[in-house]
C-alpha positions in Angstrom: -4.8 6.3 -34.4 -1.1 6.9 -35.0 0.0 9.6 -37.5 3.6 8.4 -37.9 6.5 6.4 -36.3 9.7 5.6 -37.3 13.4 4.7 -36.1 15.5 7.6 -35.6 19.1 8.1 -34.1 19.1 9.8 -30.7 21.1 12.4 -32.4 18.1 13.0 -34.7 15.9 12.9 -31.6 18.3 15.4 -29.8 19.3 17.5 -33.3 21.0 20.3 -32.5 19.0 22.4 -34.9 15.9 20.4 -34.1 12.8 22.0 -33.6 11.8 19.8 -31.0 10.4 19.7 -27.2 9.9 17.1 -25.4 7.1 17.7 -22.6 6.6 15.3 -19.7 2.6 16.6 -18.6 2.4 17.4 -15.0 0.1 14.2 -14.4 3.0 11.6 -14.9 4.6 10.2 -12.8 8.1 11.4 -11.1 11.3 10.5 -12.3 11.9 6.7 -10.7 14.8 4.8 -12.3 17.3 3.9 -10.4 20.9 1.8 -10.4 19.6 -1.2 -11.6 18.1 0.6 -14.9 21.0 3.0 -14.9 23.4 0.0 -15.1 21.6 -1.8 -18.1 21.3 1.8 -20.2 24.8 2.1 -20.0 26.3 -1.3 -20.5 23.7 -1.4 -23.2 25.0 1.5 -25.1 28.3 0.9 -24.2 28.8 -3.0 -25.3 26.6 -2.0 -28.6 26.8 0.4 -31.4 23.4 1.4 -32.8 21.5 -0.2 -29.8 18.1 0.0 -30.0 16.2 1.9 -26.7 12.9 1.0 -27.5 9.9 2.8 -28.2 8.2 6.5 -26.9 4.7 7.8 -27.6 4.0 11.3 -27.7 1.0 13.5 -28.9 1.6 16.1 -31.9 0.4 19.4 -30.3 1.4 21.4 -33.6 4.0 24.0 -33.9 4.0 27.4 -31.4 4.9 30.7 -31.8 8.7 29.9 -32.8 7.6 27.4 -34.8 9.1 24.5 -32.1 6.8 21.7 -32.1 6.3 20.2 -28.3 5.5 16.7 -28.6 3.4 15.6 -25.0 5.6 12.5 -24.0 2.7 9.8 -22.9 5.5 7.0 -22.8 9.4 7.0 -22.7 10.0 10.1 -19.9 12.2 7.6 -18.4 14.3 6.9 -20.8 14.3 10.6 -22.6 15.6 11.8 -19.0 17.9 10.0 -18.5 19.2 10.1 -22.1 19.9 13.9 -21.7 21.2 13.5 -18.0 23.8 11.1 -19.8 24.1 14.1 -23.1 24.8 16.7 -19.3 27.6 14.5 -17.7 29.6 13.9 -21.1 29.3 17.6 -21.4 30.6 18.8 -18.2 33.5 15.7 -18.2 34.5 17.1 -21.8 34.1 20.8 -20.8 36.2 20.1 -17.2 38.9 17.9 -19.3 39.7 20.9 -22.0 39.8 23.7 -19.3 36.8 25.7 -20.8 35.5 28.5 -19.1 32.3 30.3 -20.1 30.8 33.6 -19.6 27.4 35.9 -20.6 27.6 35.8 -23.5 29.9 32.4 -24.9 32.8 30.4 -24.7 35.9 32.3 -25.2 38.3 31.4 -28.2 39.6 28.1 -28.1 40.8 26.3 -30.7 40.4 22.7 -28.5 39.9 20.2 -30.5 36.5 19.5 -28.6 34.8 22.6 -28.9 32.3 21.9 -31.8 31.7 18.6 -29.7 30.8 20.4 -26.4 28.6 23.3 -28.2 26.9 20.6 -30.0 26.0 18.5 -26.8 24.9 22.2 -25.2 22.6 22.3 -28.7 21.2 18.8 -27.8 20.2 20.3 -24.5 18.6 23.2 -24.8 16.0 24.6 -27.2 16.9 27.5 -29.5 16.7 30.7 -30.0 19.8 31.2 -27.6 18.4 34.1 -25.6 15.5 31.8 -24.6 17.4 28.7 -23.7 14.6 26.6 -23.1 15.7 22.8 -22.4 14.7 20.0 -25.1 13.2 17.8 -22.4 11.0 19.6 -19.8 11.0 16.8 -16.9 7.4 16.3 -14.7 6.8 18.6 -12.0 5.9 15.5 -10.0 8.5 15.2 -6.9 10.5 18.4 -7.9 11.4 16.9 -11.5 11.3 20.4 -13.6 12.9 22.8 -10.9 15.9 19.8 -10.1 16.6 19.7 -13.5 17.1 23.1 -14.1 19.1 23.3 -11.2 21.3 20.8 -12.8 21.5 22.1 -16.6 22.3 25.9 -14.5 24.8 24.4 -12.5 26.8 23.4 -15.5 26.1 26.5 -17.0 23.9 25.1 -19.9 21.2 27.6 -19.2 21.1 30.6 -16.9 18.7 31.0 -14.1 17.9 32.8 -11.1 16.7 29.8 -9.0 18.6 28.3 -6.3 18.9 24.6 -5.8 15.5 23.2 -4.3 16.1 21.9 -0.9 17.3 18.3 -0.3 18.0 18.6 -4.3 20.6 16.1 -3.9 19.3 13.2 -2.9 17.1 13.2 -5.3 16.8 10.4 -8.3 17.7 13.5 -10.9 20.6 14.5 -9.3 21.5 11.0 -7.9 21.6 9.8 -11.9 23.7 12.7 -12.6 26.3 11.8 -9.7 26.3 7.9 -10.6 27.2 8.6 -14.4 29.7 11.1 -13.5 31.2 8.2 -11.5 30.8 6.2 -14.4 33.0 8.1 -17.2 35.1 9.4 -14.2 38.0 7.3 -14.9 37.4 6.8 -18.6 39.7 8.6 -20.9 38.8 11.3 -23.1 38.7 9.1 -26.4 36.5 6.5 -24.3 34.0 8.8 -23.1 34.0 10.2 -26.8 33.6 7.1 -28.0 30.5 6.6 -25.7 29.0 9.6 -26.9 29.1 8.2 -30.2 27.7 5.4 -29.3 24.8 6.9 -27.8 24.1 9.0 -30.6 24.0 6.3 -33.1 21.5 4.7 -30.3 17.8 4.5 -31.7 14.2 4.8 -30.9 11.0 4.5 -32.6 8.9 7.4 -32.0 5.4 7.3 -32.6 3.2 10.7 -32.8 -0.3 10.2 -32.3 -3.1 12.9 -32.0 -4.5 13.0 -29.0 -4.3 11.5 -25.3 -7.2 8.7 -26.0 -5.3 7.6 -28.7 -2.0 7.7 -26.9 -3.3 5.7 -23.7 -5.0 3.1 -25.6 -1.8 2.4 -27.8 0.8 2.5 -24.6 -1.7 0.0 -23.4 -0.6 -2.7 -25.9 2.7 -2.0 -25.7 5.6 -3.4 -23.4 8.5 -1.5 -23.3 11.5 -2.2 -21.3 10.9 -0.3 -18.2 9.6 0.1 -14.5 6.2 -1.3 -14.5 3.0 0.5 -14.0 1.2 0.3 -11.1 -2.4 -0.5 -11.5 -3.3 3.0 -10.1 -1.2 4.7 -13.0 -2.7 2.3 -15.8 -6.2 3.3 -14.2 -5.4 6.7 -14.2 -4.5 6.7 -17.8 -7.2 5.0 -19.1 -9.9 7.4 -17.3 -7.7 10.4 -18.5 -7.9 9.4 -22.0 -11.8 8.0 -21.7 -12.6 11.6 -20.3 -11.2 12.9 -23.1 -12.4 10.6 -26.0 -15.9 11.4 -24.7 -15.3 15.3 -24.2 -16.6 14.7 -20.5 -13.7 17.2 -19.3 -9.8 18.6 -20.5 -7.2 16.5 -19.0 -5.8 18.9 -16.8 -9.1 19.1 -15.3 -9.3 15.2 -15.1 -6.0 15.0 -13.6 -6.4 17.7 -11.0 -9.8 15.9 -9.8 -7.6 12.2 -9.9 -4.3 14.3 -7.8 -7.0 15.0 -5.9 -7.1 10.8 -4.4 -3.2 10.8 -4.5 -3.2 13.7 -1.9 -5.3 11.7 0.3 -3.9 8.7 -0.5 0.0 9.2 -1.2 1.1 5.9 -1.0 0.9 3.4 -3.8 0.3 0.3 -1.7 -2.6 2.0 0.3 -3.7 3.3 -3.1 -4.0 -0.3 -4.3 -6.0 -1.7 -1.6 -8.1 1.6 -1.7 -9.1 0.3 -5.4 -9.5 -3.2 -4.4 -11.2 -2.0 -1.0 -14.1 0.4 -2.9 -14.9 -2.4 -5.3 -15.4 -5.0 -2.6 -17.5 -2.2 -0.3 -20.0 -1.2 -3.0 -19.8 -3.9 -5.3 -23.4 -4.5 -3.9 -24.5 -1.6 -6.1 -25.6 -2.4 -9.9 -23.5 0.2 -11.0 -20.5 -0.8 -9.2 -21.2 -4.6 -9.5 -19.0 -6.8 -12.1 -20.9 -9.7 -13.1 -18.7 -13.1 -12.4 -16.4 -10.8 -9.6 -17.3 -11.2 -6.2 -14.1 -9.8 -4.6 -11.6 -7.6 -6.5 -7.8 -8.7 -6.2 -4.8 -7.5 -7.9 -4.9 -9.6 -10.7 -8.9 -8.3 -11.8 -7.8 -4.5 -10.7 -7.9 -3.1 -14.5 -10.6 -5.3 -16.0 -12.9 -4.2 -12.8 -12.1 -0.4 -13.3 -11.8 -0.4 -17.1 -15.2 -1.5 -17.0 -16.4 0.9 -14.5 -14.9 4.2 -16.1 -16.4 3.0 -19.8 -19.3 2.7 -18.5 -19.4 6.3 -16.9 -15.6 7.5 -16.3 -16.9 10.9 -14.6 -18.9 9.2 -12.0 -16.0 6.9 -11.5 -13.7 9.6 -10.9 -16.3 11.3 -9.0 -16.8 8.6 -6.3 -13.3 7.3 -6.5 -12.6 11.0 -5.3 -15.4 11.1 -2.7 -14.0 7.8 -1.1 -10.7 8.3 -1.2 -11.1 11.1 1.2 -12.8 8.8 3.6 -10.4 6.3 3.1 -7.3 8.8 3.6 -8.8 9.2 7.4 -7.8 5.6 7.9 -4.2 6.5 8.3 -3.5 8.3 11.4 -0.2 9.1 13.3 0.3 9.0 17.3 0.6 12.8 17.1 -2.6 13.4 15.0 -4.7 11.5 17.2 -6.0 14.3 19.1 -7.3 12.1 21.9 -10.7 11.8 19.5 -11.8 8.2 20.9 -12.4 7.0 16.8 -8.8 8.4 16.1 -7.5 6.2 18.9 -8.9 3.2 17.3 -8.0 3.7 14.1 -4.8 3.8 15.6 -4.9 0.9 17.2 -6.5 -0.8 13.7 -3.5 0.0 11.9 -0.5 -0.9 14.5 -2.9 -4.4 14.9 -3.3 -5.1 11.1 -6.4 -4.6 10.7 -6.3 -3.1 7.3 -8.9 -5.3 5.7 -11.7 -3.9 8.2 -11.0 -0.6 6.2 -13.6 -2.2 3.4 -16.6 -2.7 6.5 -15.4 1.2 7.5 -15.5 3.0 4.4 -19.0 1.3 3.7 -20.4 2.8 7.4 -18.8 5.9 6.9 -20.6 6.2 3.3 -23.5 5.0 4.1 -24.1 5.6 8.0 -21.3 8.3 8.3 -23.7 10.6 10.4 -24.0 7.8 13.1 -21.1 9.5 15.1 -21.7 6.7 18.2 -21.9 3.7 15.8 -18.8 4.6 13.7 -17.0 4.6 16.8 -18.4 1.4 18.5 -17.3 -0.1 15.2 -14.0 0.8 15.0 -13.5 -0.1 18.4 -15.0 -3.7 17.6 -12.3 -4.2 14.7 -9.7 -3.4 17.1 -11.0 -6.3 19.5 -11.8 -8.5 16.2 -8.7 -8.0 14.5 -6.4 -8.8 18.0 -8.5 -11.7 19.3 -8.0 -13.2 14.9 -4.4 -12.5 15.1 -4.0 -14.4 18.5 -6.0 -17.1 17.8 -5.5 -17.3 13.9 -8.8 -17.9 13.2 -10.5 -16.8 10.9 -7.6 -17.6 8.3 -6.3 -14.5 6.4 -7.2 -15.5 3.2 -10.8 -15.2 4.2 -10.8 -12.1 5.7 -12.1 -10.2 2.7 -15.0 -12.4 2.3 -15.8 -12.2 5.6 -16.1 -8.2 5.7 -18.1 -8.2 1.9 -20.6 -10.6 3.5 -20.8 -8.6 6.6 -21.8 -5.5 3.8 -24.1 -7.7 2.5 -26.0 -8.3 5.5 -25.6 -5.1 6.3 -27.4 -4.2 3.6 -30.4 -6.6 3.9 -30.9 -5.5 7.9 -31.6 -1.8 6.6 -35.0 -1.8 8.3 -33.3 -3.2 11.7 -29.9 -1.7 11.0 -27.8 -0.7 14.3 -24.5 -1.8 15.8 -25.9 -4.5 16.9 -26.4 -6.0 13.2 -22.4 -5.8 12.9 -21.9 -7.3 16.3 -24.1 -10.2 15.7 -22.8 -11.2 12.2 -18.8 -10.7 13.0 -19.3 -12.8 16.1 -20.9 -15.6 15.1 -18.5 -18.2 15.8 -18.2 -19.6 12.3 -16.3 -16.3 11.6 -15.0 -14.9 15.3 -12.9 -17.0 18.2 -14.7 -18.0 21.0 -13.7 -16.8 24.3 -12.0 -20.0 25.9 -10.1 -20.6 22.6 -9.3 -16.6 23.0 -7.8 -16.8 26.5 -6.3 -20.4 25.9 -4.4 -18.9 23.5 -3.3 -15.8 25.7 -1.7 -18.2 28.4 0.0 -20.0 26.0 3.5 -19.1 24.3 1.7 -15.8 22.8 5.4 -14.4 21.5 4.7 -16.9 18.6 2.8 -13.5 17.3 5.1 -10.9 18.5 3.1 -8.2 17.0 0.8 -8.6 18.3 2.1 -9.6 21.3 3.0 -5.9 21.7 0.1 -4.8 20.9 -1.9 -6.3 24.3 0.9 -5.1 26.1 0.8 -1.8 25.2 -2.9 -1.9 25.8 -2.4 -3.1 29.0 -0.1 -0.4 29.9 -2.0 2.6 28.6 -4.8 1.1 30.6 -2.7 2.1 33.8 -1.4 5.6 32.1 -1.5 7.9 34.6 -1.0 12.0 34.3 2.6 11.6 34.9 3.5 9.0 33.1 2.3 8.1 29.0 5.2 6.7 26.9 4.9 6.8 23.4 5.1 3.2 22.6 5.3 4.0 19.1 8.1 6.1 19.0 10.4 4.7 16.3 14.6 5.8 15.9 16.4 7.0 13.1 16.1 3.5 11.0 12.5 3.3 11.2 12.5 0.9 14.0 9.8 0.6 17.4 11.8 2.2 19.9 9.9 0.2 23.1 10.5 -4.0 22.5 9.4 -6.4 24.0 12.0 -7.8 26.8 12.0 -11.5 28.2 12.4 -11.2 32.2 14.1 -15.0 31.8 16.7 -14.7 28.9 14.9 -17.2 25.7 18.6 -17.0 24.4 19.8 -20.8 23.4 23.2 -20.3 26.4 21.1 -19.4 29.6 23.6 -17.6 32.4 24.6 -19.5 35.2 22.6 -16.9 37.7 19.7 -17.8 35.9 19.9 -22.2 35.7 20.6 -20.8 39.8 17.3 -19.0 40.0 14.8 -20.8 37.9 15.9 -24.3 38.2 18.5 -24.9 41.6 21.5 -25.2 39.0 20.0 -27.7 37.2 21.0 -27.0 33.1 19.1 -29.6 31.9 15.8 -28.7 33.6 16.5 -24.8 33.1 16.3 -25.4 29.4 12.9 -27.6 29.4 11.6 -24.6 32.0 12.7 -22.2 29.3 11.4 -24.2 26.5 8.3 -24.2 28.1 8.0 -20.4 29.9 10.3 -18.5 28.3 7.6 -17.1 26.1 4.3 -17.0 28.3 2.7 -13.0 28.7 3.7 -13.1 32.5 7.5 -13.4 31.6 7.2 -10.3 29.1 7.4 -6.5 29.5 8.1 -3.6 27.2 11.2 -1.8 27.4 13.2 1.1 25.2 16.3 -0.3 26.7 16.1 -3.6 24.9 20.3 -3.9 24.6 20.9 -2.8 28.0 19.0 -5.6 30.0 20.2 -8.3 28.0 20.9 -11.4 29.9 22.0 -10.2 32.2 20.7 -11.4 36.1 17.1 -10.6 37.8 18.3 -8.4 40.0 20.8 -6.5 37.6 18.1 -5.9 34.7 15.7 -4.5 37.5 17.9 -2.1 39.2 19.8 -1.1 35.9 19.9 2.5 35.5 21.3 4.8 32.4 24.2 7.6 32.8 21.7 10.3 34.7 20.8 8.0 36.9 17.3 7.3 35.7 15.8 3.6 36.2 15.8 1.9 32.8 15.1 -1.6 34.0 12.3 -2.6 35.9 11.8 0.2 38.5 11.2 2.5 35.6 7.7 3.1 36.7 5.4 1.1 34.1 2.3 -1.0 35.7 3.7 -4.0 33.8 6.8 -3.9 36.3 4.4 -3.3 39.5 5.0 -7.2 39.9 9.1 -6.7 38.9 10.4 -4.4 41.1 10.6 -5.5 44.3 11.1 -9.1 43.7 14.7 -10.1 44.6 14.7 -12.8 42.0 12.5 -14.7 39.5 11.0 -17.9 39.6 8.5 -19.9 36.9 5.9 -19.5 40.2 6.5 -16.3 39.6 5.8 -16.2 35.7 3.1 -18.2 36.3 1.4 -16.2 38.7 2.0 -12.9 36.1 0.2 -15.1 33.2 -2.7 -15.4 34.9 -2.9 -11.6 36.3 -2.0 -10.8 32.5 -4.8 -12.5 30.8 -7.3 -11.5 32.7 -6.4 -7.8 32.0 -6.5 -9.1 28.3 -8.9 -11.0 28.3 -10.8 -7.8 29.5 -9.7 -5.5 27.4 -10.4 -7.6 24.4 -13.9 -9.4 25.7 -16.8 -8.6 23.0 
């Protein structure tokens, strides 16, 4: 398996005469240290002489043309990054402190005592012969890697190239590593930041050359080096790279280019997670999906499910993992892509309720009964109603929720004969796993802002209920710190100091039995509404927060047009008759909406 490894200095690794290149494959991950890594690599190399880095793992792919060997870099990209980012920032602080200036061709005559320093970190950087200038490490093209780091070495004229800075270059991790070094050594004195670079030359690694990807995944498998830990979806991806390979199914590019293929319909790592965990508990029904003693895949069984699955046949794996993840990418839909398509609108309304795990009962109906237009829809709609009427009610409990949707696959599955919507209806209502309808609306009447998501939720549904031509808000509309625009406001304040004008109005001036009113109303539907104007009502009185308008003149408070004000506006104040008149007029339209 491994054809040599041994401890070298990271002066040997970076040789300025080495015949060397280090080559990050397009199928690893990006570039993703950050401060807290930064802060030990430094202070590691700093407080240490001949500190040791750790290991990297790279496959020998011979010698080319020039006779430069490329080693593919399986494990340690990380740390070989940000190694030469650290060799670039001691080179442009020595190069800015001794007033060098460069042209074409070379640095002009200088008989600074740093020159043969500088050239040599210049030699560490890039790959001879000079007129090619090829860097040592050639970064992932994942997230911009290659083309930022070219910017970088061009920038500080270590290579020469006709590309302009990639836009929104700097806030990037490359050039955000770059910047926080620089800071680093900024106020360091030439002998210190010499005496740095010493120290990270005499800094080691063991570098182990092995021949070929299988070998190189199985081996990084065993090993733990100090680092940012793989997801499950990268270990996965590198084990059914390197089984591909080991059984000469396909190339790796090929295998990688099928597997990008899941990331682009799945681009984020927590929804790529639960797509692994969601496929596995959808078709673990099969025989060839099924793992004997695993009857529900968490986090913790992840890579013994899926190393099981892809040596047993990693191109089918990869094929259905590919197939699936483009149903399961249709899951995540944004207000603007909804497209008023009714099955859009409910997957909408799935995710802003939390209904996530339903996306195991969906991705099964959409495999297996996809061409059932009417039924995929009714069942999205009746996850929408479950997964509100649950979060209300609490009941089911969450950690059952996963059961609940693999047994409703399962009986799915032995209705075939009979199967229709009504099969799903009947099993997800039953009331061992589904909240009967008096415990439903008991629990709407009550102090419902104990959930304040969902909360929201039914009264955003009950609004768009009431849109009109004229008037649709986007009730999902979130600022410039990722935050829901339209909040839920409390017509009587639920702040601990109430305001005179309201002990006056809901309680005669009576403190004492204003607080036990609000202690018991505060929070009921009928004394909620949704406004974008959340800091501008306030406390402030009845009558103030409903006529309150903004600079233009516009009603922001509660003559601002919505149907959940139609009881607001022209009341002159507000009384607990008054909220509990709106509870009851509230839950019914909930109780509606919801009802099964």
């Amino acid at each position: 398996m491994i054809q040599s490894a041994a401890n070298y200095k990271i002066s040997a690794l970076f040789a300025i005469d080495g015949k060397i290149r280090y080559e990050i494959p397009k199928y690893q991950r990006e570039y993703v240290w950050g401060k807290r890594e930064w802060d030990n690599l430094y202070d590691d190399i700093y407080e240490n002489q001949d500190h040791f880095l750790g290991s990297m793992i790279c496959i020998d792919k011979g010698v080319d043309a020039l006779d430069v060997k490329p080693l593919e870099i399986i494990d340690g990209q990380q740390r070989l990054l940000t190694i030469s980012i650290l060799y670039l920032v001691v080179f442009a602080r020595l190069k800015e402190g001794s007033n060098m200036r460069t042209d074409d061709q070379r640095y002009s005559k200088t008989n600074l005592k740093n020159l043969n320093t500088i050239m040599n970190l210049e030699n560490r950087l890039v790959q001879k012969p000079e007129d090619r200038r090829t860097p040592r490490v050639i970064p992932s093209f994942q997230n911009k890697n290659y083309s930022d780091y070219l910017s970088l070495l061009s920038e500080n004229g270590i290579i020469q190239s006709t590309n302009d800075r990639a836009p929104f270059a700097g806030n990037r991790r490359i050039y955000t590593a770059f910047r926080y070094f620089q800071s680093k050594l900024k106020e360091e004195s030439e002998g210190q930041v010499t005496d740095f670079l010493d120290r990270l030359n005499s800094a080691s690694m063991v570098k182990i050359e092995v021949a070929n990807h299988a070998d190189a995944f199985t081996l990084f498998e065993s090993l733990n080096n100090r680092g940012i830990p793989l997801s499950p979806m990268d270990i996965i991806k590198n084990k059914m790279l390197a089984e591909l390979e080991r059984t000469n199914v396909m190339e790796v590019d090929d295998a990688f280019n099928r597997w990008n293929r899941i990331i682009t319909h799945i681009p984020e790592y927590r929804d790529q997670e639960r797509f692994l965990r969601q496929y596995y508990n959808a078709f673990r029904y099969r025989e060839e999906v099924r793992f004997p003693g695993i009857s529900k895949a968490t986090k913790s069984k992840l890579i013994t499910i899926y190393e099981t699955l892809i040596e047993k046949n990693p191109d089918k794996t990869l094929q259905e993992l590919v197939q699936k993840a483009e149903i399961y990418g249709r899951f995540s839909v944004s207000f603007e892509s909804r497209n008023g398509e009714e099955f859009r609108n409910h997957l909408f309304d799935l995710q802003n309720v939390g209904g996530a795990p339903g996306y195991t009962l969906l991705l099964y109906l959409l495999s297996e009964h996809g061409e059932k237009e009417d039924l995929i829809v009714k069942a999205s709609e009746l996850l929408v109603k479950y997964f509100i009427r649950r979060n209300i009610t609490d009941f089911p409990g969450t950690r059952d929720l996963d059961k609940i949707f693999i047994d409703a696959i399962d009986f799915c599955e032995s209705q075939k004969e009979s199967f229709s919507m009504q099969t799903i209806k009947d099993f997800l209502t039953d009331r061992k796993r589904f909240a009967p309808d008096e415990r439903f609306r008991e629990m709407l009447a009550g102090d419902i802002y104990d959930n304040p998501e969902a909360t929201r939720f039914i009264l955003t549904k009950i609004e768009e209920s009431r849109f009109t031509r004229e008037n649709k808000p986007n009730f999902w509309e979130r600022d410039n710190n990722n935050n829901l625009v339209w909040t839920i406001e409390h017509i009587f304040p639920k702040g601990e100091n109430i305001p005179d004008t309201w002990v006056k109005s809901v309680a005669g001036g009576d403190k004492e039995n204003a607080k036990l009113l609000q202690d018991q109303w505060v929070h009921r539907l009928g004394n909620l509404t949704l406004t974008g104007y959340n800091q501008y009502l306030s406390t402030y009185s009845f009558e103030k927060k409903r006529d309150r308008k903004d600079t233009r003149g516009n009603f922001i408070g509660y003559k601002n047009g919505l149907f959940l004000n139609s009881d607001l506006r022209d009341k002159e104040n507000w009384t607990i008759e008054d909220i509990e008149q709106r509870t009851e007029k509230l839950v019914n339209l909930a109780f509606e909406l919801f009802r099964v």
